[in-house]
C-alpha positions in Angstrom: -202.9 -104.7 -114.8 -201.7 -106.1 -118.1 -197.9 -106.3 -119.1 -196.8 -103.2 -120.3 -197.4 -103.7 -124.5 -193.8 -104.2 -125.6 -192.8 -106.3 -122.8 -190.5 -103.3 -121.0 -189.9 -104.1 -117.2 -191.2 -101.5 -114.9 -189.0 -99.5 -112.4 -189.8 -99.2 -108.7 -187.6 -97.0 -106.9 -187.9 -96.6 -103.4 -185.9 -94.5 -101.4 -185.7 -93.1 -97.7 -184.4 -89.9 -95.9 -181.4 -90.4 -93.2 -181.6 -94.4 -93.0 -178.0 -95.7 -92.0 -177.2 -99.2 -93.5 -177.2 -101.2 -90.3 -180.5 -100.3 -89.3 -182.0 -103.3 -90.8 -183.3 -106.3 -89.9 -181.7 -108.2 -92.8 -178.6 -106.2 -91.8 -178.7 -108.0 -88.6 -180.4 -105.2 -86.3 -182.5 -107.1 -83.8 -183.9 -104.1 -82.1 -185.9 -102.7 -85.1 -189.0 -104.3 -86.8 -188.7 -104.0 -90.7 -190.6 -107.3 -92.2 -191.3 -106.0 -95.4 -188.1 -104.8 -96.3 -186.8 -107.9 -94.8 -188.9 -109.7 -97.1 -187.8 -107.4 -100.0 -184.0 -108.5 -99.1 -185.3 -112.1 -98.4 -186.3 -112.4 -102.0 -183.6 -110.4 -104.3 -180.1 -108.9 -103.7 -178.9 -107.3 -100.3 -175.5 -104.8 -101.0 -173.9 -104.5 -98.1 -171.2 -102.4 -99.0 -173.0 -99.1 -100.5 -171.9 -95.9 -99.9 -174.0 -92.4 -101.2 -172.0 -89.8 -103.1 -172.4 -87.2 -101.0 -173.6 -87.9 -97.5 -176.2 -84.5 -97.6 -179.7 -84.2 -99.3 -179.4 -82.0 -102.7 -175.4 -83.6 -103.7 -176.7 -87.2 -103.5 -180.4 -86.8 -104.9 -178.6 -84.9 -107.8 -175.6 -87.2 -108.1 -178.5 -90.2 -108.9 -180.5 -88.0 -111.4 -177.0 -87.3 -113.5 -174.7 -89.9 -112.9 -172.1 -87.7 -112.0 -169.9 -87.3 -109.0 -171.5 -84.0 -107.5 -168.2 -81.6 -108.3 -168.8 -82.5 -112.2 -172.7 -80.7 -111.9 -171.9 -77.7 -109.1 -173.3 -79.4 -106.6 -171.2 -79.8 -103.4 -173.8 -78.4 -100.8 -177.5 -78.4 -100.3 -177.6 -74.7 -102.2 -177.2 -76.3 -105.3 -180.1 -76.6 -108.4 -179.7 -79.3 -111.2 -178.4 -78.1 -114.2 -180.2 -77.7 -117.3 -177.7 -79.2 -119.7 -176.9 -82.3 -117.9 -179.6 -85.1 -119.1 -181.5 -86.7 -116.2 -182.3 -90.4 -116.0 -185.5 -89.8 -115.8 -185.6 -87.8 -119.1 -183.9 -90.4 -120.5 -186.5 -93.3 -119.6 -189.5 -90.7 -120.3 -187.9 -90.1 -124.0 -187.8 -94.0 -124.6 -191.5 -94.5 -124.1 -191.6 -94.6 -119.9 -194.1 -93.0 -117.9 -192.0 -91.6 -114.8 -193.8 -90.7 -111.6 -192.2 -89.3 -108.8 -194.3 -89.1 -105.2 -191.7 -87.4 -102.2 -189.2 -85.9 -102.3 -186.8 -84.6 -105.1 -184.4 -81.9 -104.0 -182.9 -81.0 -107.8 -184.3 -77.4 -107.0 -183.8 -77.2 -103.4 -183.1 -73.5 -102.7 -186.3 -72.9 -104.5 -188.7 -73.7 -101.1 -192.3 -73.7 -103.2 -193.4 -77.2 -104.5 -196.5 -75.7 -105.6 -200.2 -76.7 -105.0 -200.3 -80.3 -106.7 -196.6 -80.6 -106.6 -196.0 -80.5 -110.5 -194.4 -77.4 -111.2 -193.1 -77.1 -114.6 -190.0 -78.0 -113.9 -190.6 -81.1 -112.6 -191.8 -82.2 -116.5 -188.2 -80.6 -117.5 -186.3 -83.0 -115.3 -188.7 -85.6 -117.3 -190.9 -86.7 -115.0 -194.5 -87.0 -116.9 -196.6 -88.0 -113.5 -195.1 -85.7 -110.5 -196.5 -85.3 -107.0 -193.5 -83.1 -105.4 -193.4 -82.8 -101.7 -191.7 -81.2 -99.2 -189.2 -82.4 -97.3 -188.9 -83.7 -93.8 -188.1 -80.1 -92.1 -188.9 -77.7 -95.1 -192.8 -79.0 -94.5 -192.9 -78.0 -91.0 -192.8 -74.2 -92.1 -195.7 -74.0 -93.9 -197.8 -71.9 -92.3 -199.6 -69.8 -92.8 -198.4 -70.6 -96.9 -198.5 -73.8 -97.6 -195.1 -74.8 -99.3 -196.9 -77.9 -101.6 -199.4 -80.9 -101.6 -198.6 -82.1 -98.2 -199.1 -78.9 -96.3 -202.3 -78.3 -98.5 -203.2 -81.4 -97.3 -203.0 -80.8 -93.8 -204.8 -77.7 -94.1 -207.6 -79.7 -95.1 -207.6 -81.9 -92.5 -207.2 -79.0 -90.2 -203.6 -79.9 -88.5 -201.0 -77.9 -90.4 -200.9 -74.9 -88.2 -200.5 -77.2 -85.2 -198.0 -79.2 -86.8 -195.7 -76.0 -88.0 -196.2 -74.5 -84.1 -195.0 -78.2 -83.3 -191.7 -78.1 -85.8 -190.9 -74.4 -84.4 -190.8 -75.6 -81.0 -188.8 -77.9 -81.9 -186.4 -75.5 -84.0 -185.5 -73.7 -81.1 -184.4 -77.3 -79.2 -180.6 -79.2 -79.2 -180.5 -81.4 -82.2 -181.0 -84.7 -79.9 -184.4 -83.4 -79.1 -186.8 -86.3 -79.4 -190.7 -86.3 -78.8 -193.6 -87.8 -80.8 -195.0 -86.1 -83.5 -199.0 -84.1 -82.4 -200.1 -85.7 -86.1 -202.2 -89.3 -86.3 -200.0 -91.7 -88.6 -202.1 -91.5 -90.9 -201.4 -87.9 -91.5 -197.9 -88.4 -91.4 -196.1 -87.5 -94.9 -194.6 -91.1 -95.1 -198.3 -92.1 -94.9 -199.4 -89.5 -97.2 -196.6 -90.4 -100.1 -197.0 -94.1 -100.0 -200.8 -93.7 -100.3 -200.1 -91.2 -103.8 -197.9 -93.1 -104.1 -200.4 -96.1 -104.0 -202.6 -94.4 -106.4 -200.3 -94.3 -109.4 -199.3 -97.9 -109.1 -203.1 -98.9 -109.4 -203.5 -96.6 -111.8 -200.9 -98.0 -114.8 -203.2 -99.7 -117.4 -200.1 -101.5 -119.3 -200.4 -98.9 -122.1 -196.6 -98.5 -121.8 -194.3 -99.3 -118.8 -193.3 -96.9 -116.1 -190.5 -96.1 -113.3 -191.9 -94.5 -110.4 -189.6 -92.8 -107.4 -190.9 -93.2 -104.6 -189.1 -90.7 -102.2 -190.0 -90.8 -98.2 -189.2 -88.0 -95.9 -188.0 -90.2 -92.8 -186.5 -91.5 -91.1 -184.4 -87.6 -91.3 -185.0 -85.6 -88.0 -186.5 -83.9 -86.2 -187.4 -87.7 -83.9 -191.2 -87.4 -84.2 -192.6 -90.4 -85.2 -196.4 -90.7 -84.2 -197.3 -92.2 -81.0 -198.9 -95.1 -82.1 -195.2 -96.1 -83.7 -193.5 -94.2 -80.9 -195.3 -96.9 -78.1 -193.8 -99.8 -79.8 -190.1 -98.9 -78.4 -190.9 -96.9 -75.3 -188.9 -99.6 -73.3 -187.0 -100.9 -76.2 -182.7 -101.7 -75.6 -180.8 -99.9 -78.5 -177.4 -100.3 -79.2 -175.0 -98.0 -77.4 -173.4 -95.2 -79.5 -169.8 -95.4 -80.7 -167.8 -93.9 -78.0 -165.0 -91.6 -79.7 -162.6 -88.8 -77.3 -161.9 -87.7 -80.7 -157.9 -88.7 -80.7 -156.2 -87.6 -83.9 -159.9 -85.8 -85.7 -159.5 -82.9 -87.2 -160.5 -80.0 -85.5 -163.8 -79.8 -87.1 -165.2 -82.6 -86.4 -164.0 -81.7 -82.6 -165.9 -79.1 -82.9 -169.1 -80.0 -84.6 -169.3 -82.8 -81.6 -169.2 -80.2 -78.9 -171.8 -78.0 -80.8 -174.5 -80.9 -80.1 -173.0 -82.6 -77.0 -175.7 -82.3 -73.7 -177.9 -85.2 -74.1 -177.9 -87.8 -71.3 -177.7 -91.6 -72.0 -181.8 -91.9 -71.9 -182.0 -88.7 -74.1 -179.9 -90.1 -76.5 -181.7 -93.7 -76.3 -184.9 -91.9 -77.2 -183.8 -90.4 -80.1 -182.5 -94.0 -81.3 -185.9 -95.1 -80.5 -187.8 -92.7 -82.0 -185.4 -92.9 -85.4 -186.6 -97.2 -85.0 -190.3 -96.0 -85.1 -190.2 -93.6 -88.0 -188.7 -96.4 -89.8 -191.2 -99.2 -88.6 -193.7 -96.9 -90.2 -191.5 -96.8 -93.4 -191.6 -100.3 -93.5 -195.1 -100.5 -93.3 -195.5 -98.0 -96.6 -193.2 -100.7 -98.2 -195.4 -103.0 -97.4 -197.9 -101.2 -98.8 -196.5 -100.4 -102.0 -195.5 -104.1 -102.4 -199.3 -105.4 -101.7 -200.7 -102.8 -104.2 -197.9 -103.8 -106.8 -198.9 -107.8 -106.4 -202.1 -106.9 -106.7 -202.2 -105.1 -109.7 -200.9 -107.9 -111.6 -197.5 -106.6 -112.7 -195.0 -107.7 -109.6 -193.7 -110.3 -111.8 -192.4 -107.3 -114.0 -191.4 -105.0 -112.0 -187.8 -104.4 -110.7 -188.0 -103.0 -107.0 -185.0 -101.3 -105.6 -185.0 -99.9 -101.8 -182.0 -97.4 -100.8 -181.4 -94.1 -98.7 -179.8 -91.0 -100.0 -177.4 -90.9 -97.1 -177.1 -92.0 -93.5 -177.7 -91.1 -89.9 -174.7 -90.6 -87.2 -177.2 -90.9 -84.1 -174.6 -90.1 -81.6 -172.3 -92.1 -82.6 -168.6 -90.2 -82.3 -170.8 -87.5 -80.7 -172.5 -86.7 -84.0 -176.0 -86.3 -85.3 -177.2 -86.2 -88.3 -175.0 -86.6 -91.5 -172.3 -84.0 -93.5 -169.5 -86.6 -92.2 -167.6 -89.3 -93.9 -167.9 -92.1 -91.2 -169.7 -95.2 -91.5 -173.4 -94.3 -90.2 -173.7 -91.2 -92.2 -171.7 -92.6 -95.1 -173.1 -96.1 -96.2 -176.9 -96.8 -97.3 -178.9 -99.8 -97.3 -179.6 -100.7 -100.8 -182.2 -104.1 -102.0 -183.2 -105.1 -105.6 -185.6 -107.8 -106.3 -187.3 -108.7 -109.8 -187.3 -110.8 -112.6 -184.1 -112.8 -112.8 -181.9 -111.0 -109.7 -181.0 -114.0 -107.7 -181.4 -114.2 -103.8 -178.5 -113.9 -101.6 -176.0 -110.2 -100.6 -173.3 -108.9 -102.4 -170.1 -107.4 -100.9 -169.3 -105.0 -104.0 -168.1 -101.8 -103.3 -171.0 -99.4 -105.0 -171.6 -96.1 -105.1 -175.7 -95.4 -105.1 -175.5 -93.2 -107.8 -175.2 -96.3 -109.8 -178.7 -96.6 -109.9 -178.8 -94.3 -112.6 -177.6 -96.6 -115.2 -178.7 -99.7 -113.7 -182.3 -98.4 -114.0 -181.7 -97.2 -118.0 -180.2 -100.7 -119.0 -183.0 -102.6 -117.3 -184.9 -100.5 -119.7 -183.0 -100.6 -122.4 -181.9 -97.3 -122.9 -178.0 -96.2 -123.2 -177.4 -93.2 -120.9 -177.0 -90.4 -123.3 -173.5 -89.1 -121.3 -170.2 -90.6 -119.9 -170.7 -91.4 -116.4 -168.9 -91.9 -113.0 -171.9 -94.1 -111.8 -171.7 -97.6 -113.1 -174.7 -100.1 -114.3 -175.2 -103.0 -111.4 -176.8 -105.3 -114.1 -173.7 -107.3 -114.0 -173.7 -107.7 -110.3 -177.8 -108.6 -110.4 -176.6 -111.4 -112.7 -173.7 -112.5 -111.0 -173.5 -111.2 -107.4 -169.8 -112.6 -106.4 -168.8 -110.5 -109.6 -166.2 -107.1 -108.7 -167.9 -103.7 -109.3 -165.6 -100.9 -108.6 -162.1 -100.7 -106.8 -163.3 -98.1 -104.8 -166.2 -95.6 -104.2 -166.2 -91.8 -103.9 -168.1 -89.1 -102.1 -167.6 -85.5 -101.3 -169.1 -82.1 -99.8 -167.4 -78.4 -99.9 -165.7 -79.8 -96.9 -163.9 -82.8 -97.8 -163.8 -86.1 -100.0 -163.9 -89.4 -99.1 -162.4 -92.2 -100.8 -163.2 -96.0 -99.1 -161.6 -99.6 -100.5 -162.8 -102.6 -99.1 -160.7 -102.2 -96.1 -159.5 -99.1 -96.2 -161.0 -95.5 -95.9 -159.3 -92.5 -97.3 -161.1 -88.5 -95.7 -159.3 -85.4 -97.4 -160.6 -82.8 -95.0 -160.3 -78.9 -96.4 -158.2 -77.1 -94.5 -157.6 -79.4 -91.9 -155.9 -83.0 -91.0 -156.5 -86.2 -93.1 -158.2 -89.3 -91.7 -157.2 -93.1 -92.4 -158.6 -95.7 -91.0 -158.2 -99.9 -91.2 -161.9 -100.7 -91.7 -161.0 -104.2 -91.1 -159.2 -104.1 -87.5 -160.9 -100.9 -86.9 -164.6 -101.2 -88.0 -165.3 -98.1 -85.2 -163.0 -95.7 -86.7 -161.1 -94.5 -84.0 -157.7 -94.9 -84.6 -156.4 -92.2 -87.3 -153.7 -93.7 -89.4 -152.8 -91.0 -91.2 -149.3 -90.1 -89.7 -148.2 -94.1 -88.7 -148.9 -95.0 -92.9 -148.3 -91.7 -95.1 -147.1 -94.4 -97.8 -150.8 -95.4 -97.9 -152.4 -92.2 -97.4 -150.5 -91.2 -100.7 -151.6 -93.7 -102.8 -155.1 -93.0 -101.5 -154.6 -89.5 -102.5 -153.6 -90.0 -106.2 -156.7 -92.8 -106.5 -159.0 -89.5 -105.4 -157.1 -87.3 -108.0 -157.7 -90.4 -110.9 -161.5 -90.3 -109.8 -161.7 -86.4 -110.3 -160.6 -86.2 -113.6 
């Protein structure tokens, strides 16, 4: 593939559902198997110290396409849609001469549960992509039959496995959240699979007529815990890390109760589902591999800037938890890589908020975001990766907002008791500080207030 003809950098943008930052081999995780992301890190920038705006599907996925904090676009919950007036990114880059593709996963119109046959709706060209292939999401796929939702369940109506796979997911439905058991689909006919190989297809496809940003948009590693066998079989046996033990001293109430709403699982139980989470993710890794070996091979790696992140985290167990909807540490930071032309090797500790991909992605482009944002471009950081970022970063939901430091973290829960923790002596978040330091609790409060405005 030749350059693009003016010399514009593509965008890759690769993201995942659910993955927590320390679930990484570059991050130091021993007991999962990611070489190509390892790779990815090995040869560009690894953050360390990302957190999403919004640990929930919809409020994060929108927060990147705006560059807004979600209370500034109405969306503080998965029931939100994207709204009209606010200019995506990807309108942006498509109005500067970009073609955008989007494979996965998009959630900007979430309550609206059809994706549509080919998964390019006409909406999906109004949020400026010019090349979609919309899919469903993780669960919302698994209840497509008998009507197929969009282009993955038609797809496994061809290959004559979507009514089996929906009987599968509403089975599982009726189970405790910590249910874990391998998917009845081949790996191959997994959705991961099936994205990275459209995904696949439009890389190969670019003829250098003009450049392009793809989003690539996976449905794992988000529950239910199905990978497919053949993934499954590589961890049967494999240690995992024990969950973060929490009685639950000085949490507010709702957390209390959320934890006993999916207590039950034993200590195997709840080593299976970390296992299972490592195998959906192996076969992530593999996709990335994928992508990567298509992208070298089409001649235009050299040009491309390749970012890898998640649009929230996973709690799995620990604190009693599952899932995400929380402020701690699993659900709250991301894993987030960048490689390409002139981003030099090494990590960077600066406090970002992954929303800042939004005008990180327009300046590598060219292109000055059309709105005053909260999210700010990481072009300084790719240059100069010791370099300060932000003071702080923000994220919310209905239910509370979350304001971390370096050390500290700051959660504002509605209607119930704050939390503060010492990130530094207390990395495990157990010891509530909120009554011992209401001196610092107060200045976090007003640096929340001067991030709303």
């Amino acid at each position: 593939m030749p350059r693009a003809r003016d010399g514009r950098p593509n965008l890759l943008l690769i993201m995942a559902d659910q993955h927590r930052y320390d679930w990484l081999g570059a991050a130091g995780a021993e007991w999962v198997r990611t070489p190509h992301l390892d790779a990815l890190a090995a040869h560009g920038l690894r953050f360390t110290q990302t957190t999403c705006t919004a640990p929930l599907c919809a409020p994060s996925r929108i927060s990147l396409a705006s560059g807004l904090q979600p209370h500034r676009v109405g969306a503080m919950g998965n029931n939100a849609f994207y709204p009209r007036h606010v200019p995506t990114y990807y309108q942006q880059l498509r109005d500067a001469g970009y073609r955008v593709g989007l494979v996965g996963k998009l959630d900007l119109h979430k309550p609206d549960p059809f994706n549509g046959r080919r998964g390019d709706l006409p909406i999906l060209y109004t949020y400026g992509f010019t090349d979609p292939v919309e899919c469903e999401g993780k669960m919302h796929a698994g209840t497509g039959w008998p009507e197929p939702h969009g282009p993955y369940n038609r797809y496994l109506e061809e290959r004559g496995r979507l009514q089996a796979f929906c009987e599968d997911y509403r089975r599982r439905g009726r189970a405790p959240v910590w249910y874990a058991e391998d998917s009845v689909l081949p790996a191959e006919d997994w959705e991961d699979s099936y994205i990275a190989r459209r995904a696949a297809d439009f890389i190969a496809d670019q003829d250098g007529e003009s450049p392009w940003h793809l989003f690539v948009s996976f449905v794992g590693p988000h529950d239910p815990w199905d990978p497919p066998t053949e993934y499954a079989e590589h961890f049967r046996a494999k240690a995992m890390p024990d969950p973060i033990a929490d009685p639950l001293l000085g949490k507010p109430r709702w957390i209390a109760r959320k934890a006993r709403g999916q207590a039950g699982a034993s200590p195997e139980e709840l080593a299976t589902v970390r296992r299972q989470y490592t195998a959906a993710l192996e076969l992530i890794d593999a996709q990335v591999g994928m992508l990567l070996d298509t992208l070298a091979r089409s001649g235009a790696a050299d040009n491309t800037y390749v970012f890898y992140t998640s649009d929230h985290g996973e709690m799995l167990g620990d604190h009693g938890l599952y899932q995400k909807s929380v402020f701690y540490e699993p659900a709250l930071r991301v894993p987030l890589l960048a490689a390409g032309p002139g981003i030099p090797q090494g990590e960077s500790g600066a406090l970002v908020e992954m929303s800042d991909l939004h005008p990180t992605l327009l300046e590598l482009a060219g292109v000055t975001p059309h709105l005053p944002l909260d999210a700010r471009s990481l072009c300084p950081v790719l240059r100069h990766p010791g370099e300060e970022h932000r003071p702080n970063t923000l994220s919310q939901l209905a239910t509370a907002r979350c304001l971390r430091t370096a050390r500290h973290k700051f959660i504002d829960n509605v209607n119930d008791s704050p939390e503060l923790y010492d990130l530094q002596v207390d990395p495990d978040e157990l010891h509530n500080l909120a009554e011992e330091r209401p001196d610092l609790m107060g200045e976090m409060r007003r640096a929340v207030g001067r991030r709303l405005l």
